[in-house]
Structure formats: structure tokens, C-alpha cells
C-alpha positions, 0 to 999 in steps of 0.5 A, spaced: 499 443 495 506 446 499 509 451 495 516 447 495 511 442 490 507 448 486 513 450 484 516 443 481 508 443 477 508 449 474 511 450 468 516 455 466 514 461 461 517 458 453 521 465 452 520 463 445 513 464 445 511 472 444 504 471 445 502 476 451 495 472 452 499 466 455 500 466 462 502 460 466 498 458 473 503 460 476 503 467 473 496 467 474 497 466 482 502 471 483 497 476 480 492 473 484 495 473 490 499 480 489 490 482 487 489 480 493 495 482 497 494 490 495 487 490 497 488 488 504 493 491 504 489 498 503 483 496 505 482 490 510 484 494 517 478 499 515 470 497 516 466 498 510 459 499 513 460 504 519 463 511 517 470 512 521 468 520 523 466 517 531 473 514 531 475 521 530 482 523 527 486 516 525 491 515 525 491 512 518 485 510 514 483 508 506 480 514 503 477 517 497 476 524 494 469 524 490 469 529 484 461 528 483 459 531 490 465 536 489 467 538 482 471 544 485 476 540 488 478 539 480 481 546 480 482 547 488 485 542 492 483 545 499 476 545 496 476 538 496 474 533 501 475 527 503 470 520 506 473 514 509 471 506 505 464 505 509 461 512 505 465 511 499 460 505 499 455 507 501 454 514 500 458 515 494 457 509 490 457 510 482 460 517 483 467 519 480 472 518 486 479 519 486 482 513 490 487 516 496 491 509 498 492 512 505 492 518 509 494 520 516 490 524 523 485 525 517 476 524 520 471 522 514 468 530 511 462 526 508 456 530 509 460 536 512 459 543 509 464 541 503 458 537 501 454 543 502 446 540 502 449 533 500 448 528 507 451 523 510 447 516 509 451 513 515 452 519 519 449 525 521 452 528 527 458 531 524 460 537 525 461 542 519 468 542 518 473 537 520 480 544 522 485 538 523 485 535 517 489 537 510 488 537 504 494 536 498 493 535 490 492 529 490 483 530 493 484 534 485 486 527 482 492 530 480 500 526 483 508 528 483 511 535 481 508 534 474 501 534 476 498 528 473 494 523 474 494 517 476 493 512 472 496 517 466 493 515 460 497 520 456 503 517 459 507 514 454 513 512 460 511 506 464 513 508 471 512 507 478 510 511 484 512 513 490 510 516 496 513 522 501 511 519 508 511 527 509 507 531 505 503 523 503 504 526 495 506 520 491 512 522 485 514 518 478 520 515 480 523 519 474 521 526 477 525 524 484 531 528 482 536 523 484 536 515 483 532 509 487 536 505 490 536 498 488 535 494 493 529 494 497 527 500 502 521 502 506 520 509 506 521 516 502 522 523 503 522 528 498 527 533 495 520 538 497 519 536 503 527 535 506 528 542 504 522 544 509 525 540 515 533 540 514 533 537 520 532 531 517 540 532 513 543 532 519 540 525 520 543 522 512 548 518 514 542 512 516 539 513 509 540 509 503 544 513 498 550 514 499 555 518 497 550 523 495 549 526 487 549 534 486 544 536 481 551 537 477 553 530 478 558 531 483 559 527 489 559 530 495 560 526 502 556 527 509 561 533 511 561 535 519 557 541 521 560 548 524 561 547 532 555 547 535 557 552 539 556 556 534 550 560 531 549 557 523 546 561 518 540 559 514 538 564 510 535 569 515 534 565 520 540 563 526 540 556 529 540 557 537 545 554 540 546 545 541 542 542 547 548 538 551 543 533 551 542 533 543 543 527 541 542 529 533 548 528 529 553 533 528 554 531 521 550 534 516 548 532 508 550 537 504 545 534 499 537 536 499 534 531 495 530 525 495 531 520 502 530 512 501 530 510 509 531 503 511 525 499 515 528 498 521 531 504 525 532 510 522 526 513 526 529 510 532 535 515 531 531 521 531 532 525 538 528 525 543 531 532 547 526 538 549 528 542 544 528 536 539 521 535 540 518 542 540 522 542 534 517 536 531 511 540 534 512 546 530 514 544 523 507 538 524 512 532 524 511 529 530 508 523 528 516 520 525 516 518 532 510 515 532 512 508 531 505 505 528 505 511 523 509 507 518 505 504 512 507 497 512 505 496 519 497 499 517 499 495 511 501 489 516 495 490 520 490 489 514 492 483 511 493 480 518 485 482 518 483 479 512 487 473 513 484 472 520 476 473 516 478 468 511 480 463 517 474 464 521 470 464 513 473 457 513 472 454 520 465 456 520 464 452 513 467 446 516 462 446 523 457 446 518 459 439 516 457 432 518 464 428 520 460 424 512 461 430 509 467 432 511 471 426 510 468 426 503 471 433 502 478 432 504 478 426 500 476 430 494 480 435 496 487 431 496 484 427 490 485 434 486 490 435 488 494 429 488 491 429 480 492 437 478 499 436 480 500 430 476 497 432 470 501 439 471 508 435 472 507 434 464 507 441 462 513 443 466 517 437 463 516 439 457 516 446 457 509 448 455 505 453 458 498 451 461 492 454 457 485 456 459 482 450 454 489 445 457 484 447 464 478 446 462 480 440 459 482 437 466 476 438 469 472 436 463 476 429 465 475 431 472 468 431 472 466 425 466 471 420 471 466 422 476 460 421 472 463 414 471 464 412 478 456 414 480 453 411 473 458 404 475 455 404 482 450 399 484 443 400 486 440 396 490 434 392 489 430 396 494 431 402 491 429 401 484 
């Protein structure tokens, strides 16, 4: 069925009904596709049968926290440890973990010293500490500058959360300190994390938010920045002098809070001069630069797998048929289809929802016409 006609045969919700145990089939495939979209998404470019540790540090990857190995790590973060897809299967299965969504240049810990006598059951040459990878307060389960779980059972405020490319925590949209754009952006970098690297205000204009909020519900624009040639004061500190190949805006944000970036091009517009790039270096942000850093693009890269699994899922299933049989399969196919889209054609005519007993009843229908065809058909004299 195209999606232009499932459309026309699913029937709309009756706003007068407040019955949240009905569901039309087309929100019932939406919640399934966005299930099957999520999944994909996090999970569909990891390998669920062979530890991610001999690959080294990747770039991204799934990973879990588990608290059964190490119970500590609910008091401190650093104590914590974390294992890729495969070990959480294979190694951690029925323990309490803590899903991390991703991680970036992160290497599987399963069986290293973390663990203390616990091994690994895929791997077992692993060194006993892995010195690059970092550790925040999400290996405790806990999420955002309230410091909560997640989900938060003790949350009466339903509330979506939000990742910092930078520092990889996740935040309640309401703890951001400023407001999330409407329309649809593709990364963000919170107040914490624009505080440590102010370099990223010079780079405001390309952000999403504009004119800026004060924290006293001022409004503020992009101002320019003293002359380059002049030293500016940051605390203690005295910034050196503009490179005159320095491409980095003058203009400077006067604002440090929570940034909403577009898809496209801002990490483009970072500058690439040697003073830049050591820049990057030292405050641990180089990967900015790197264009397959971005969550979309790992995301991209899942689902593209887990479509390419389901294809090939299916070619095999056709080899397996005789041409007999996959006409009748086709034939069988395009009579539910064409029959499904009449019997739901009603519902949507009529405004009415589409229960599980209207579904069952299809196919209970289905099946009895089917019965019929098989009783109807004529035995030979030879085969009785």
C-alpha cells in the first residue's frame, strides 16, 4: 500500500472520544515505525555479537553503564565503567544498566580493572584501563543540572531531553535557561559547557536564537568585540593577539547560554588557522571538526544498516520460493491489500476509530472466505 492511499484508509481520531485505550492504525504504525526508527537509530550500526574493544576508540558507539558489576558508580561517576551492545548482551544480561544512547572516542571497559575479578565473556586481552575514555554523571544513571533519572518516576513535569554535543549529558528542555527554538534543529551546546569554551560566542551569529535573552529578560544583540589588536581581558587571563589568517568572527555574543545549532553549516564556519586548531587541541573540542562526529549522521548510518538487513532478510526469503509459489504470495499479498484498504475505507468515511475486535474480525472474515474456496474446490475422482 503507497502511503498517499494509506492515508485515505485510515481513519481519523473522533475528538469527541476520550478513550485513551483507542488507537487508530495509523497511530498504531507511527508508534511502530518511530519504535523501529529509535532503535536503528542507536543500535542498528553497533555489532551485537562481537565486543567493540579490538576496534579500539570509536568514534561513536551504543553503550551501557552497569550498576550489578559496579555498585560504586551510583556514588561516583568516575568509578563508573562503560560496555558496548555486544557485552551488554552477552556479558551483562539480566544486570541493572544504565542506557547511555552514545558516546563518543569511548573503548568497551567490560573485564577491565573496573570490574575487578568480573571478565569479559567475548574478550579477554584487554588492557586494565582504557586512559582516553571519560566518564560523567550519566555511568550513575543520573541526567541534567537536577541530577535525576531518567525516566524520573517522581516527575510530575513531562519533559523532553536534550543532548550537549560537548560534555554528551543530556538536560530537561525546562533546565536549559533559555528557550528551544521552535522550528527543528540538529545539535546543542549547553550554558556549562559555552562557559568553558567562549570561543564558541564569537561564533553566535550562525546559531538559532536570536536576539539573545539575559537571565534578566533583557535583550541584548551580537555586539563587535574590541580590535583584535588589542589584548582582551577574561578574568586572569589575556587573550593573544588575532592571527591574520584567523577567520573566527570579531563579533562576539554578550549572552552565555544554552546554543541551538542548524544541521547544516555551522561547523563548517569554525576556523581552521594553526592558533585555531591548537586552540581545539587543548580544550579537548577537536572532534567539532570532524564531519562524521555529528549524532545524525551515526543515526543515518543505523538505519541505513537495519534497512539494508531487512532487504537482504527478504531477498532471501523470495530465493527460497519456487516461481508457484511466489506468485501465490504476491497474489495473496495484493488481495489484502486491495481488501484491508476497502474494509478500512469505511471507518474513515464514517469517522470511527478502528478497534482491536474491528481487526480481528477482518481477519476472522479473511480466513472463513479462505476456508470456503479450499471446502469448494473440486477433488478429483483419483485423489478420494
Amino acid at each position: 500500500m503507497s502511503e498517499e492511499n494509506a492515508n485515505d484508509s485510515n481513519p481519523e481520531i473522533d475528538e469527541d472520544n476520550d478513550d485513551p485505550s483507542i488507537l487508530t492504525l495509523n497511530d498504531v504504525l507511527e508508534i511502530e515505525n518511530e519504535l523501529i526508527e529509535n532503535t536503528a537509530a542507536v543500535l542498528g550500526a553497533a555489532n551485537d555479537k562481537t565486543c567493540s574493544y579490538a576496534e579500539g576508540y570509536l568514534k561513536r558507539q551504543a553503550l551501557y553503564s552497569c550498576l550489578t558489576c559496579i555498585p560504586g558508580a551510583k556514588e561516583d561517576p568516575e568509578k563508573g565503567a562503560g560496555v558496548c551492545l555486544a557485552c551488554s548482551y552477552h556479558c551483562h544480561e539480566g544486570h541493572d544498566l544504565v542506557e547511555l544512547y552514545t558516546k563518543r572516542n569511548f573503548r568497551c571497559d567490560c573485564g577491565n580493572s573496573k570490574f575487578s575479578n568480573a571478565q569479559c565473556n567475548l574478550l579477554n586481552e584487554k588492557t586494565d584501563k582504557n586512559d582516553l575514555n571519560t566518564y560523567n554523571q550519566n555511568f550513575s544513571g543520573l541526567y541534567c543540572v537536577c541530577h535525576r533519572p531518567f525516566p524520573d518516576m517522581e516527575d510530575p513535569v513531562p519533559d523532553e531531553m536534550i543532548q550537549c554535543i560537548i560534555c554528551e549529558d543530556w538536560y530537561h528542555t525546562r533546565h536549559l535557561g533559555t528557550e528551544v527554538p521552535a522550528n527543528n534543529f540538529a545539535e546543542m551546546i549547553c550554558e556549562a559547557c559555552i562557559t568553558k569554551h567562549e570561543f564558541l560566542l564569537h561564533y553566535d551569529s550562525f546559531s538559532m536564537l536570536k536576539p539573545l535573552r539575559t537571565t534578566e529578560d533583557s535583550t541584548v544583540d551580537v555586539t563587535t568585540a574590541p580590535n583584535p589588536n588589542d589584548s582582551e581581558e577574561k578574568g586572569n587571563n589575556v587573550e593573544a593577539e588575532t592571527p591574520a589568517d584567523c577567520k573566527k568572527p570579531k563579533e562576539k555574543s554578550l549572552k552565555i547560554c544554552a546554543k541551538f545549532w542548524p544541521e547544516v553549516g555551522w561547523r563548517k564556519e569554525l576556523c581552521t588557522c594553526d592558533d585555531c586548531l591548537k586552540m581545539y587541541e587543548n580544550q579537548d573540542v577537536a572532534f567539532l571538526l570532524d564531519h562524521e562526529d555529528p549524532v545524525h549522521l551515526y543515526e543515518e548510518k543505523g538505519k541505513a544498516k537495519i534497512q539494508e538487513i531487512v532487504e537482504d532478510h527478504d531477498k532471501q526469503i523470495m530465493k527460497s520460493m519456487n516461481r508457484v509459489q511466489l506468485v501465490d504470495c504476491i497474489a495473496g499479498y495484493n488481495d489484502l491489500k486491495e481488501r484491508l484498504g476497502e474494509y478500512l475505507k469505511k471507518f474513515a468515511e464514517n469517522k470511527k476509530v478502528v478497534r482491536e475486535e474491528d481487526i480481528k474480525e477482518f481477519f476472522e472474515e479473511m480466513h472463513a472466505r479462505k476456508r470456503q474456496r479450499v471446502d469448494d474446490v473440486e477433488v478429483p475422482n483419483f485423489c478420494r
